[in-house]
N, C-alpha and C positions, 0 to 999 in steps of 0.2 A: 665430585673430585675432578678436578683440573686433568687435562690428558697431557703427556709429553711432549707434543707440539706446544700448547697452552703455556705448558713452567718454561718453554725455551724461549718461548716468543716473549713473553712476560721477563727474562732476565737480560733479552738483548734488549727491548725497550728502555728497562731500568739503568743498563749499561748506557747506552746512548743519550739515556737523562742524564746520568752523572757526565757525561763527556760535555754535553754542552750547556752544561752547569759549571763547566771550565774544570773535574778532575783532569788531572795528567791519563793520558791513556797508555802511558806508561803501567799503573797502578791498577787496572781496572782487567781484570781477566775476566772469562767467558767459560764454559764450560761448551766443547766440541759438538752439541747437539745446537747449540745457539748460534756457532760459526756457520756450518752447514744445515742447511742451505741458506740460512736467515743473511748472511754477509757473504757467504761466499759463494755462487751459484752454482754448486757439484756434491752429489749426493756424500752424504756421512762417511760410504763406504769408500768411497775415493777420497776422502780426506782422511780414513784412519791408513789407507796403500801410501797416501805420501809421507806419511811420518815414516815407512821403511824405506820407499826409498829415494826421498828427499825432493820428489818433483813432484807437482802440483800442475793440472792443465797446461802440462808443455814447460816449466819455468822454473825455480826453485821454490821450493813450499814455504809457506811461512813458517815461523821461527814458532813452539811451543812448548810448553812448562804441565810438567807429571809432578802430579802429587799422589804418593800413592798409589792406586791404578788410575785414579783420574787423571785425563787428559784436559788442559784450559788453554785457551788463545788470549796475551795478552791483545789490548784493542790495539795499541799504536802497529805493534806486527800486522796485524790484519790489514788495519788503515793504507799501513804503506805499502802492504803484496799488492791490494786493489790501486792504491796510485800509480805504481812502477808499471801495469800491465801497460800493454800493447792496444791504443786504440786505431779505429781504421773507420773510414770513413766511406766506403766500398769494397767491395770485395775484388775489383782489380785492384785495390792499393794492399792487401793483403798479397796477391801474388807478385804484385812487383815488388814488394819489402822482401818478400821471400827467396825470388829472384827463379820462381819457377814460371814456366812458359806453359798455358794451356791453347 
């Protein structure tokens, strides 16, 4: 019997087949064990703290859909939390974006 990592990694795979099999990722939800940490890199239990209260690694969390008690991450929300982020290219270009002085 497949273990819970196994069925999540198996349904983000399958997801990301259909994505670039050209589905809409609009259309294509996730179930929250698949997000975390498979797409998002921050444990499960920090991603169920930002659905209360609405921040995510500093930012606003991504957008997601209850069914039930289940929780899913459409892909396209996901897609565009991880495109919007913040990259940096050093770690003084972090604190001069920041605008703090070490």
């Amino acid at each position: 019997m497949p273990s819970k990592n196994q069925l999540s990694s198996n349904l983000l795979s399958q997801a990301l087949s259909r994505y670039r099999d050209g589905h809409d990722p609009k259309l294509i939800e996730l179930p929250e064990q698949a997000v975390f940490p498979g797409l998002i890199p921050a444990a499960p239990t920090t991603g169920r703290k930002s659905r209360c209260t609405g921040i995510l690694l500093g930012r606003p969390a991504p957008r997601f859909v209850k069914r039930n008690r289940a929780v899913f991450y459409r892909l396209k929300d996901v897609l565009d939390w991880l495109e919007n982020a913040d990259d940096y290219g050093s770690t003084a270009e972090v604190v001069a974006r920041s605008g703090e002085a070490k």
